[in-house]
Each structure stands twice: as structure tokens, then as C-alpha cells.
C-alpha positions as CSV (number, residue, x, y, z in Angstrom):
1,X,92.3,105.5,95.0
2,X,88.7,105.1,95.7
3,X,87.2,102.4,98.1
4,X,86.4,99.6,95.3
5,X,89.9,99.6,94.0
6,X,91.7,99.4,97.5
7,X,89.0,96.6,98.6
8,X,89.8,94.8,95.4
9,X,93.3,95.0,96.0
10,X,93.4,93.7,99.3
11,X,91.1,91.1,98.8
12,X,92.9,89.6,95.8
13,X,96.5,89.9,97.7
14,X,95.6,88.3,101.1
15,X,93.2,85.7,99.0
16,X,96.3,84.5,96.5
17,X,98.6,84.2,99.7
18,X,96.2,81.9,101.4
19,X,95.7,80.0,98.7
20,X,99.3,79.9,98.4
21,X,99.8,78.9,102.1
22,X,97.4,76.0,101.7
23,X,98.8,74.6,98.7
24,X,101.9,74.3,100.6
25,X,100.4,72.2,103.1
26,X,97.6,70.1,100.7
27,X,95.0,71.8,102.8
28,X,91.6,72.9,101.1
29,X,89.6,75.2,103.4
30,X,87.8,78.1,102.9
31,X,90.0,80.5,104.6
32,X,91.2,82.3,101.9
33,X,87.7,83.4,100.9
34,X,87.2,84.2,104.7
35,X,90.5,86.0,104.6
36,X,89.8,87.9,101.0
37,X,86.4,89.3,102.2
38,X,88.1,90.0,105.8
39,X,90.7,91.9,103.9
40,X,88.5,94.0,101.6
41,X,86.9,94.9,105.0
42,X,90.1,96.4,107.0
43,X,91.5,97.6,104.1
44,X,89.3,100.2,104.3
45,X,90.2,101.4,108.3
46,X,92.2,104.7,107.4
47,X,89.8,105.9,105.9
48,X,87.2,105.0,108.7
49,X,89.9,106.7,111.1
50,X,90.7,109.9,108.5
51,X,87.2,110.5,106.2
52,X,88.0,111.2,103.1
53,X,86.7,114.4,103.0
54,X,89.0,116.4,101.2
55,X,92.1,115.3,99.0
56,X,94.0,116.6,101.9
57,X,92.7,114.0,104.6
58,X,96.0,111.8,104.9
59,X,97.3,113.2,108.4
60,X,98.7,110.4,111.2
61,X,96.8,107.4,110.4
62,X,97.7,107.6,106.9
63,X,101.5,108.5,107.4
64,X,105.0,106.6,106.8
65,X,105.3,106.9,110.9
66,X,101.9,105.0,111.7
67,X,102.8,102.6,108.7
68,X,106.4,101.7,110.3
69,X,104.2,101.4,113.5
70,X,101.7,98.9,112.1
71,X,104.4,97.2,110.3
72,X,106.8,96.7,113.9
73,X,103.2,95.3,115.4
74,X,102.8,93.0,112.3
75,X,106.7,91.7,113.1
76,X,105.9,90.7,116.6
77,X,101.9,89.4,115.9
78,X,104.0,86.8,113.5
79,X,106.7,86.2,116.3
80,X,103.7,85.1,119.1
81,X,103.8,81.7,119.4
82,X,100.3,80.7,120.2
83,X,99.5,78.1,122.1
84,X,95.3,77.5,121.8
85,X,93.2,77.4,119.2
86,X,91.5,81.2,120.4
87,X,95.4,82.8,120.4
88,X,95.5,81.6,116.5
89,X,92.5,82.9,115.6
90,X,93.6,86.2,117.5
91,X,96.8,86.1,115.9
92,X,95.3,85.6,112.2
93,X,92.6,87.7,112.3
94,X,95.4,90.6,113.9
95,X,97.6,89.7,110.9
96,X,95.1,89.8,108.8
97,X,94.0,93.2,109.9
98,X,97.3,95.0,109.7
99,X,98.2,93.6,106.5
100,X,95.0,95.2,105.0
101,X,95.7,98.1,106.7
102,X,99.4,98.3,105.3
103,X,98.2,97.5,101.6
104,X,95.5,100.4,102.2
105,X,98.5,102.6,102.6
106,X,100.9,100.9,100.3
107,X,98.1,102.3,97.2
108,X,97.7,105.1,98.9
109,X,101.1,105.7,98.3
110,X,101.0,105.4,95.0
111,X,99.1,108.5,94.4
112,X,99.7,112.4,93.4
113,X,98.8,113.2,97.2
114,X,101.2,110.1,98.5
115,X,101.6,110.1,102.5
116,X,102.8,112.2,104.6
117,X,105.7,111.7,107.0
118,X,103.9,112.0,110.2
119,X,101.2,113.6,109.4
């Protein structure tokens, strides 16, 4: 997948889930713009980490392992109870982050090459 399509991707996912979220709650803000550009931003990490320099880049940081890692991080970032307005922020933006990350990787996965185990 190139970089447009994974940006595009994560943008639209984390976007429609805030929209979503707010719905839920009668709440119009403009965090799910915020969070759709933030998304199409991180999404593109592993490949910050691992270039993609060849079609044989995908070593740890694009591998099942790291994903089960980020994924166990993403579980306990939802489980903090926060308890200022600084910690939610933290806590969003972290969220935020990994789930971009994981949707990078999720595409990724999708491909001839896929991921590797470990890497």
C-alpha cells in the first residue's frame, strides 16, 4: 500500500468513529477532524521506523509480535482512568496514535508481502 492510501484509510476510520462517539453524546466539536488529520499523520510511523526501501522492509516494527504489543498498550491506554484534563488529552492523543499505527499494519497485512511474525 502506498502512503496516500494508508493516510486515507486511517483518516476516514478514526474520523467516522468520532463522529460516531459524538453523536452518542449530542456533542458537535471538531475533534474528529483533529483526530482524522492526527490519524493520517501516525498512520504513517512504521514506515518512518522501517523506510520503505525495498519490498522487503517489514522487519520488527512491522510484525504480528510488535502489533500484539501495540495492541496490549492500546488495552491498558483505554483502561487509565484519568483524572485531569492534561491525562485525557495524553490518553487520546496515545489512543489515537496506536490505533493509526495498528490500521497502518492491518493494510499492510493485506498485501502479497503481508507481515512477518517477528520480524
Amino acid at each position: 500500500m502506498n502512503r496516500a492510501t494508508h493516510q486515507l484509510v486511517a483518516g476516514a476510520a478514526v474520523g467516522i468513529y468520532l463522529v460516531k462517539r459524538e453523536s452518542a453524546t449530542g456533542a458537535t466539536t471538531i475533534k474528529p477532524l483533529l483526530g482524522s488529520a492526527a490519524a493520517a499523520f501516525f498512520t504513517n510511523l512504521p514506515d518512518v521506523l522501517e523506510p520503505a526501501t525495498s519490498p522487503n522492509h517489514r522487519a520488527m516494527f512491522h510484525s504480528f509480535a510488535f502489533a500484539a504489543l501495540l495492541g496490549t498498550c492500546l488495552y491498558q491506554l483505554n483502561q487509565w482512568q484519568t483524572e485531569t484534563e492534561l491525562e485525557s488529552l495524553l490518553k487520546g492523543a496515545g489512543m489515537l496514535a496506536l490505533s493509526a499505527y495498528l490500521i497502518h499494519l492491518a493494510l499492510d497485512f493485506t498485501t502479497a508481502k503481508s507481515l512477518p511474525l517477528i520480524g
